[in-house]
DRENTORKOL-3810 file (N, C-alpha, C; in nm, 4 decimals):
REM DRENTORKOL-3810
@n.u->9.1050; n.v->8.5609; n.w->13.0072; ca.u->9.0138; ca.v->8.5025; ca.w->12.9120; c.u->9.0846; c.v->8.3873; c.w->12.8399
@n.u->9.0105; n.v->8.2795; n.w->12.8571; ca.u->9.0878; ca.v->8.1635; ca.w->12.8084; c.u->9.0240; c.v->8.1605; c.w->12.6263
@n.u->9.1196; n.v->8.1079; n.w->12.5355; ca.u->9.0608; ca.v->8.1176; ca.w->12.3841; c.u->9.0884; c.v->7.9660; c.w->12.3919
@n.u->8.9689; n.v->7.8893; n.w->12.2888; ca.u->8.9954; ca.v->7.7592; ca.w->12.2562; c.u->9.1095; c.v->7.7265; c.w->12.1742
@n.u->9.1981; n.v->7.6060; n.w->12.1346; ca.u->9.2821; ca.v->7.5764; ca.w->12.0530; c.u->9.1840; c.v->7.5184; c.w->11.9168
@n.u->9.3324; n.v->7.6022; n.w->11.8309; ca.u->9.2519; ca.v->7.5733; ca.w->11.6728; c.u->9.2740; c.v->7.4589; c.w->11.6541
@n.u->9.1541; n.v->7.3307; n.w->11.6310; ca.u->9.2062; ca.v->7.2226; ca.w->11.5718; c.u->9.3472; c.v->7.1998; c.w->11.5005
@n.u->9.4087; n.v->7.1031; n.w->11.5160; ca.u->9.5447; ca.v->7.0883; ca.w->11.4582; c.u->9.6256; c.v->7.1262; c.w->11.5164
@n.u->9.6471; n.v->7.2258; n.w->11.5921; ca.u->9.7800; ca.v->7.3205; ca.w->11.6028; c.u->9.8217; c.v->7.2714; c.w->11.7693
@n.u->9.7456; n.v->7.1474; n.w->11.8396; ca.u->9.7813; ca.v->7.1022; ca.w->11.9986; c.u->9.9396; c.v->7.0168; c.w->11.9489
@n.u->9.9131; n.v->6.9420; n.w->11.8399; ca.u->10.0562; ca.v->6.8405; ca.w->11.8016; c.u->10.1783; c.v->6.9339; c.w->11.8189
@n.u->10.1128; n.v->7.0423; n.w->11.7241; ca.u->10.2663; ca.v->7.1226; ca.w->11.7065; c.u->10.2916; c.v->7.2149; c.w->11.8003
@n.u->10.2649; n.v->7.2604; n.w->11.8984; ca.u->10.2940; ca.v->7.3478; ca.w->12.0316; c.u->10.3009; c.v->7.2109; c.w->12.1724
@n.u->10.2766; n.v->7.1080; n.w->12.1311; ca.u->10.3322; ca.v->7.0307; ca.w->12.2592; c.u->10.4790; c.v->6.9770; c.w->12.2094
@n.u->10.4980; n.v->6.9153; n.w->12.0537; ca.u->10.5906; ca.v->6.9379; ca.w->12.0163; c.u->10.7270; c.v->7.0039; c.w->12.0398
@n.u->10.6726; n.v->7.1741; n.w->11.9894; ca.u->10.7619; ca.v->7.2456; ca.w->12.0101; c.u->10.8078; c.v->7.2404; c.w->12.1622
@n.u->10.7093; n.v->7.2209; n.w->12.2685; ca.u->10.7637; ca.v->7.2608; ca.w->12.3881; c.u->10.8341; c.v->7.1059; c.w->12.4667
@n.u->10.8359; n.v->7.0177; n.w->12.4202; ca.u->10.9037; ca.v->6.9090; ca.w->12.4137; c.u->11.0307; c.v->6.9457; c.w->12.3647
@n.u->11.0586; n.v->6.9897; n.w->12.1939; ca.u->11.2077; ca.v->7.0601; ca.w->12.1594; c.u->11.2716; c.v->7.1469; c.w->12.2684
@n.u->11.2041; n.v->7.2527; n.w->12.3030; ca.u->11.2476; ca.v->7.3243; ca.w->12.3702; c.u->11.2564; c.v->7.2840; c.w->12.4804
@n.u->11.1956; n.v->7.1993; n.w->12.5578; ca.u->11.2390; ca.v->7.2005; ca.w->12.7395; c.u->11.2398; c.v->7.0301; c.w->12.7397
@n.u->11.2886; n.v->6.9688; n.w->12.6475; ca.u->11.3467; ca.v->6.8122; ca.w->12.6843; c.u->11.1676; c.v->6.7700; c.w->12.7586
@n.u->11.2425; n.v->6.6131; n.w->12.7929; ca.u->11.1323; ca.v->6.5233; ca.w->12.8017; c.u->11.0517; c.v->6.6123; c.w->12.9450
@n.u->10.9117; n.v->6.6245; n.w->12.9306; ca.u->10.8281; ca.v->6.7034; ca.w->13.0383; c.u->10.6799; c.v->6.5845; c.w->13.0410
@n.u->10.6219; n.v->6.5680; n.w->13.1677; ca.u->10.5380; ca.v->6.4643; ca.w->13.1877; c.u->10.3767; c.v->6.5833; c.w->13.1597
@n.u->10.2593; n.v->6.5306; n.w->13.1217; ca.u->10.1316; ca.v->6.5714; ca.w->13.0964; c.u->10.1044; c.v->6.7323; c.w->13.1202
@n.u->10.1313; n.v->6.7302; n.w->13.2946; ca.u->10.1215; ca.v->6.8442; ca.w->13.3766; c.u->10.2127; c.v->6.9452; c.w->13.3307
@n.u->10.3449; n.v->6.9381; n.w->13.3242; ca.u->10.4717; ca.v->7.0501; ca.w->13.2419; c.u->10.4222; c.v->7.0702; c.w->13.1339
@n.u->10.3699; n.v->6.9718; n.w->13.0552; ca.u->10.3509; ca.v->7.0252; ca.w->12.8794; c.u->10.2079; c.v->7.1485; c.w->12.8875
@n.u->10.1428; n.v->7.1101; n.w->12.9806; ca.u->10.0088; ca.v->7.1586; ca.w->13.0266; c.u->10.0294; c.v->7.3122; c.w->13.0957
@n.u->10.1080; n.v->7.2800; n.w->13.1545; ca.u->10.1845; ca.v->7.4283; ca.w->13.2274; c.u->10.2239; c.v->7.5293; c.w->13.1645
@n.u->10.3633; n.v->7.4365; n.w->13.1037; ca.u->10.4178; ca.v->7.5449; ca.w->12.9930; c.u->10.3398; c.v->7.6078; c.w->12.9170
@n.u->10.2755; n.v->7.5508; n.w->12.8383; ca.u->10.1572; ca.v->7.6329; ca.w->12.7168; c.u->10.0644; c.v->7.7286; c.w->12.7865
@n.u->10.0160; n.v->7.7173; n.w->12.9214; ca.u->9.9686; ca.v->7.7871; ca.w->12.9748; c.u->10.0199; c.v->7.9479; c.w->13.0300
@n.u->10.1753; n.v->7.8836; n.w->13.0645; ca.u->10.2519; ca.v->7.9971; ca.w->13.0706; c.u->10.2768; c.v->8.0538; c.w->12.9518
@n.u->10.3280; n.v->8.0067; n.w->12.8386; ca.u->10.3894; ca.v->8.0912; ca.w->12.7165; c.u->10.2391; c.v->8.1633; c.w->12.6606
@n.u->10.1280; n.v->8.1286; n.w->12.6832; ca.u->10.0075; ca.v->8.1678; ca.w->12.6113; c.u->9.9711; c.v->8.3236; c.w->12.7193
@n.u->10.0045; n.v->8.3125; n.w->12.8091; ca.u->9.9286; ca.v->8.4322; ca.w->12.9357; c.u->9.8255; c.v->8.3909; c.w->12.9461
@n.u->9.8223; n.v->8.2848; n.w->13.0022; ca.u->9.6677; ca.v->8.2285; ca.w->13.0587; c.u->9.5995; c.v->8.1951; c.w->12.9253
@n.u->9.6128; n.v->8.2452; n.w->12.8403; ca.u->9.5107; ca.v->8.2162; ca.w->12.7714; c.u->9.4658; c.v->8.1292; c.w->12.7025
@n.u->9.5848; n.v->7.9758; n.w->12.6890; ca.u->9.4814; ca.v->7.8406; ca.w->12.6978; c.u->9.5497; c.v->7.7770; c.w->12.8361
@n.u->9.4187; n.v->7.6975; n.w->12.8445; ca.u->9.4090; ca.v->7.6259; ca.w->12.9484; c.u->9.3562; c.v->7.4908; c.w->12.8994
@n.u->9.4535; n.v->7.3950; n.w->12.9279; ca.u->9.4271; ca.v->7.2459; ca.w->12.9095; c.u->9.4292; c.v->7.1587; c.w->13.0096
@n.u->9.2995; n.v->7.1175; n.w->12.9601; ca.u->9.2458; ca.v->7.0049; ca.w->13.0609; c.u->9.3099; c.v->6.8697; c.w->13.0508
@n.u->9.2781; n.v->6.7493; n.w->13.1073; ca.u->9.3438; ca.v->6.6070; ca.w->13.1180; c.u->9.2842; c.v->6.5894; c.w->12.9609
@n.u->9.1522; n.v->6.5929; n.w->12.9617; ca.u->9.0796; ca.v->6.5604; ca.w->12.8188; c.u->9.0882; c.v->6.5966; c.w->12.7080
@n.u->9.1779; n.v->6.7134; n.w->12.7021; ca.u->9.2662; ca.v->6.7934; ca.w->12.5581; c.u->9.4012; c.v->6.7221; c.w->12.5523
@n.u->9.4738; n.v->6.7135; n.w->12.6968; ca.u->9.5890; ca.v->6.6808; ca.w->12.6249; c.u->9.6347; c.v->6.5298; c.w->12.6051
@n.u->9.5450; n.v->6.4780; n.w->12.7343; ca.u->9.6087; ca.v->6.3336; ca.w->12.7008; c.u->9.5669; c.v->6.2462; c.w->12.6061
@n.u->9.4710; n.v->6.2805; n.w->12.4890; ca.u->9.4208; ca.v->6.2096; ca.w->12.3603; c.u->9.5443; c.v->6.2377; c.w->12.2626
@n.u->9.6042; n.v->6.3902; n.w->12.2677; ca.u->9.6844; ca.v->6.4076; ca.w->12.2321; c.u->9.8334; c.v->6.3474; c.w->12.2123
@n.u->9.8588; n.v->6.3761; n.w->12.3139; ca.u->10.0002; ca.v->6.2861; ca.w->12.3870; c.u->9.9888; c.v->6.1158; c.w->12.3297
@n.u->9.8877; n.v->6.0429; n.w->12.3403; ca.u->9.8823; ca.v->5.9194; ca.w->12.2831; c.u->9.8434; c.v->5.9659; c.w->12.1224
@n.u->9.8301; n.v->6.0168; n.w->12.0279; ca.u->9.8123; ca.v->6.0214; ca.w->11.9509; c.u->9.9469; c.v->5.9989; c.w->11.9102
@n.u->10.0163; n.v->6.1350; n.w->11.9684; ca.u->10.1888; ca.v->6.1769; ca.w->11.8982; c.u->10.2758; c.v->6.1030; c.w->11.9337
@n.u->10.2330; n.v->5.9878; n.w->12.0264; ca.u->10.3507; ca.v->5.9076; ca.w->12.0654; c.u->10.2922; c.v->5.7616; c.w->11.9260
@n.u->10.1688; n.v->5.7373; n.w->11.9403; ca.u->10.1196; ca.v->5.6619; ca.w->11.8058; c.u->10.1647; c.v->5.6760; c.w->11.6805
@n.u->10.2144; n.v->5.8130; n.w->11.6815; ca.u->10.2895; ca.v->5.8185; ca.w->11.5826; c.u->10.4225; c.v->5.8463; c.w->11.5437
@n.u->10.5148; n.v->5.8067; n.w->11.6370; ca.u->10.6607; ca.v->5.7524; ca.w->11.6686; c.u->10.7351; c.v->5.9322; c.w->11.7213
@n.u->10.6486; n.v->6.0352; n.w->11.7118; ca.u->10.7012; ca.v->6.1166; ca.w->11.6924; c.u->10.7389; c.v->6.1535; c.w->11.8433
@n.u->10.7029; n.v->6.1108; n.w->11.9715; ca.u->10.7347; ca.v->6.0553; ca.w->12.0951; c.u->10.7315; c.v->5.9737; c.w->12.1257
@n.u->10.8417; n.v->5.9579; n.w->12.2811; ca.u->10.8677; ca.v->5.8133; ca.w->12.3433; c.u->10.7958; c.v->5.8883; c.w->12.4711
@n.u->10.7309; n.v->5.7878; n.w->12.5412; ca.u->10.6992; ca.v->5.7935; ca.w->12.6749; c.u->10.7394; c.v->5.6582; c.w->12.7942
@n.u->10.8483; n.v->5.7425; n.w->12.8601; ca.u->10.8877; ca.v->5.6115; ca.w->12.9630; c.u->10.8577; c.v->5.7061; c.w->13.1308
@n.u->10.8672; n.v->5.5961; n.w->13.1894; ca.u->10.7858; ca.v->5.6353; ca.w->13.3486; c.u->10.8668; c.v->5.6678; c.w->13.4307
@n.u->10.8746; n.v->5.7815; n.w->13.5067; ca.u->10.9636; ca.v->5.8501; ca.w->13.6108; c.u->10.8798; c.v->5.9132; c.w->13.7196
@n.u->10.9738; n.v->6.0026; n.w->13.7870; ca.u->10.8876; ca.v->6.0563; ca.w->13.9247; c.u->10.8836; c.v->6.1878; c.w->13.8732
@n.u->10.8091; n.v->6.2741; n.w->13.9273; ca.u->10.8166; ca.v->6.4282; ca.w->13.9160; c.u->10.8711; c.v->6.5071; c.w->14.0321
@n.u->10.8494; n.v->6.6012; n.w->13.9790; ca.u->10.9531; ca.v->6.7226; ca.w->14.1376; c.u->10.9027; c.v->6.6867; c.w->14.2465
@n.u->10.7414; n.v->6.6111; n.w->14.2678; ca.u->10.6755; ca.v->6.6145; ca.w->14.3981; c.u->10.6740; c.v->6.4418; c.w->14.4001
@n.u->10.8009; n.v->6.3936; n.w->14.3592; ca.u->10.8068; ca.v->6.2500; ca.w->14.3617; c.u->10.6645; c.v->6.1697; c.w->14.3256
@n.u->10.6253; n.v->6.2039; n.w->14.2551; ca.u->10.4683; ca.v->6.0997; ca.w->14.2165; c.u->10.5406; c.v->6.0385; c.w->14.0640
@n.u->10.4585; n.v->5.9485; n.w->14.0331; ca.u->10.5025; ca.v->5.8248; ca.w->13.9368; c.u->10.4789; c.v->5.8967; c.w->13.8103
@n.u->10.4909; n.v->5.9372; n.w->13.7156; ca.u->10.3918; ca.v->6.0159; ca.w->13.5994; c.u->10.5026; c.v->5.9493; c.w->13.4069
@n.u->10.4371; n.v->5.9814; n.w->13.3551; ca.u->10.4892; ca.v->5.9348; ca.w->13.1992; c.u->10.5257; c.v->6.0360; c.w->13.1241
@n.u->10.6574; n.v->6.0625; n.w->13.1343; ca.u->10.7471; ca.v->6.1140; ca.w->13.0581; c.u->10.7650; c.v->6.1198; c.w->12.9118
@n.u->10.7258; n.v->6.2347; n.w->12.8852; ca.u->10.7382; ca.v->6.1973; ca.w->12.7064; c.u->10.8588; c.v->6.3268; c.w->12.6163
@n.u->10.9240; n.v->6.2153; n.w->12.5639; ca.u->11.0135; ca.v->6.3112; ca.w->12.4643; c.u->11.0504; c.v->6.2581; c.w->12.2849
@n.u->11.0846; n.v->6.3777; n.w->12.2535; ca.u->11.0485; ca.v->6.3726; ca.w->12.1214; c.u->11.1257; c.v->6.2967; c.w->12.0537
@n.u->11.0917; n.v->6.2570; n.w->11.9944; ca.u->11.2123; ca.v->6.1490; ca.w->11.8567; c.u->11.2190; c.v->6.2150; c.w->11.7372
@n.u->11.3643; n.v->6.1628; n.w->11.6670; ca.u->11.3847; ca.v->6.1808; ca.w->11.5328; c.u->11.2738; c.v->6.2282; c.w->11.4149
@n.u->11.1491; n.v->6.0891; n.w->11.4185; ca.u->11.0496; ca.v->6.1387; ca.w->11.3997; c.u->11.0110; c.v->6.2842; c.w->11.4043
@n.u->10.9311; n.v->6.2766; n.w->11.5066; ca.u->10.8985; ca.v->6.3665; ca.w->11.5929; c.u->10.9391; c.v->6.5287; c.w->11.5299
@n.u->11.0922; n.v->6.5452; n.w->11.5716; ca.u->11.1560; ca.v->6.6585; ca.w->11.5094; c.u->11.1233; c.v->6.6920; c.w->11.3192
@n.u->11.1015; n.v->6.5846; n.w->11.3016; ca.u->11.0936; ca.v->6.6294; ca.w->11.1448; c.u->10.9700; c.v->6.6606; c.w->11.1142
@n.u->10.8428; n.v->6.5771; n.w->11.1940; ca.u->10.7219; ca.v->6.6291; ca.w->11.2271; c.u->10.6866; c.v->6.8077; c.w->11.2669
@n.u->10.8142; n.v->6.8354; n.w->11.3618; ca.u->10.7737; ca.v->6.9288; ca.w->11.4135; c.u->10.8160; c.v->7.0518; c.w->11.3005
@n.u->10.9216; n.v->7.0244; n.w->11.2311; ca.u->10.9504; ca.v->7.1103; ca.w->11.1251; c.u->10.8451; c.v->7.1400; c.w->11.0073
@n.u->10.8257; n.v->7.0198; n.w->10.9276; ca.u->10.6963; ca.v->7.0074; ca.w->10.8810; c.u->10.5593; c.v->7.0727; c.w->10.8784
@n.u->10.5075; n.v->7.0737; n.w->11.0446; ca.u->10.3896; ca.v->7.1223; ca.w->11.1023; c.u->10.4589; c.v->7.3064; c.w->11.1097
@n.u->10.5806; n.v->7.3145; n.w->11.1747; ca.u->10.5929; ca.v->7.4804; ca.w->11.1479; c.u->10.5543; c.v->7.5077; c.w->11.0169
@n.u->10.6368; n.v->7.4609; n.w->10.8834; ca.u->10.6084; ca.v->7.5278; ca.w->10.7645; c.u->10.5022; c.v->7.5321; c.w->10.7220
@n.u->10.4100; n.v->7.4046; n.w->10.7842; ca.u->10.2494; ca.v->7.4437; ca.w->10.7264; c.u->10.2059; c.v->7.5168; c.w->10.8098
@n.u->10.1957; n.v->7.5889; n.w->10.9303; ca.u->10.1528; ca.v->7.6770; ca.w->10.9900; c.u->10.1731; c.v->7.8072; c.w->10.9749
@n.u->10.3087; n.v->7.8266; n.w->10.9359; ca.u->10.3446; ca.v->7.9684; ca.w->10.8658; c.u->10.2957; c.v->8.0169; c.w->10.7663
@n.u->10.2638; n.v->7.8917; n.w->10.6660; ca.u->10.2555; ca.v->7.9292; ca.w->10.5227; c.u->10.0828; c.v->7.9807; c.w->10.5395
@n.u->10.0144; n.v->7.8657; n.w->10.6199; ca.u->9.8452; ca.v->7.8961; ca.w->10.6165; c.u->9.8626; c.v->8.0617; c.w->10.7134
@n.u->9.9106; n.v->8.0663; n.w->10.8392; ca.u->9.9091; ca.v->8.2152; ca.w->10.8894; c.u->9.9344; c.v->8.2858; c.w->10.8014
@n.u->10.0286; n.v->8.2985; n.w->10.7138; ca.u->10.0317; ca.v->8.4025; ca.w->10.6189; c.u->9.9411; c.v->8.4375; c.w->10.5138
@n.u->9.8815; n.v->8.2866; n.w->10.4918; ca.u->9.7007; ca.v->8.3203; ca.w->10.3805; c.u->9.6664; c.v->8.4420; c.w->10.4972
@n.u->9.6108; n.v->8.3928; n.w->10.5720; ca.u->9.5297; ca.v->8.4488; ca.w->10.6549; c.u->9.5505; c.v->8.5864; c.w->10.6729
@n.u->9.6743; n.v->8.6325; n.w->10.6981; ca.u->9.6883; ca.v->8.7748; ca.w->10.7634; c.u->9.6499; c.v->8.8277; c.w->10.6472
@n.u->9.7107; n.v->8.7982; n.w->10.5193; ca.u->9.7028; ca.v->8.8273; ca.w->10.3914; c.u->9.5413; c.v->8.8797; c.w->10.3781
@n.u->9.4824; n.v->8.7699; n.w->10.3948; ca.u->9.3060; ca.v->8.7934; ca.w->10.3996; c.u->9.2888; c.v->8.8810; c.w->10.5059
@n.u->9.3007; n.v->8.8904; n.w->10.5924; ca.u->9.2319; ca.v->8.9826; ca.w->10.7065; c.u->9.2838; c.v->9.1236; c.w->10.6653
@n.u->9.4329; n.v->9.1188; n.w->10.6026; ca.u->9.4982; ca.v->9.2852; ca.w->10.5693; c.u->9.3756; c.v->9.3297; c.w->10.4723
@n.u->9.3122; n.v->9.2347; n.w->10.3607; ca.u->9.2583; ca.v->9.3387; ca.w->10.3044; c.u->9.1119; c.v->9.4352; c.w->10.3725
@n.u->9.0525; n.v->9.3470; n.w->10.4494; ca.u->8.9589; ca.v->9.3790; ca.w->10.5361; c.u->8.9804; c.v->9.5877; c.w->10.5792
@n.u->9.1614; n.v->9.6170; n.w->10.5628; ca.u->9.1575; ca.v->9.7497; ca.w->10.5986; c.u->9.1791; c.v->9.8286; c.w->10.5111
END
């Protein structure tokens, strides 16, 4: 069962998986999340690559052009200085709002 992504939170999980596995082209960033999620998102060309030009628009990636494992031409993107401080940033606001939340849902029991 695939779940949609919560607005906001595509910057900071392509991000992170940029920190973690160095410069990866459309398809890897697309992969990975697919793998770390258990199937359960699935991104299309039309989710991520608005994305990817967004975060490079905003210095927080570089994208330069290489081949992939199956030798095809594709755009390489890795994170910058920027970028990293972005990605720190976007964790602490994500922690802090998950924790409203659980907070709210605990009382629910």
């Amino acid at each position: 069962m695939t779940i949609p992504i919560l607005q906001g939170t595509l910057d900071l999980m392509i991000l992170r998986t940029l920190a973690t596995m160095g410069p990866q082209h459309a398809y890897g960033i697309a992969n990975r999340l697919q793998q770390v999620s258990g199937e359960a998102l699935n991104l299309n060309q039309g989710t991520i690559y608005p994305a990817l030009v967004r975060i490079e628009q905003h210095g927080w990636t570089r994208g330069s052009w290489g081949k992939t494992e199956n030798n095809r031409e594709a755009k390489f993107y890795a994170i910058t200085k920027a970028g990293l401080k972005a990605l720190h940033a976007e964790t602490e606001r994500w922690r802090q709002m998950s924790n409203v939340v659980e907070k709210l849902l605990a009382e629910e029991q």
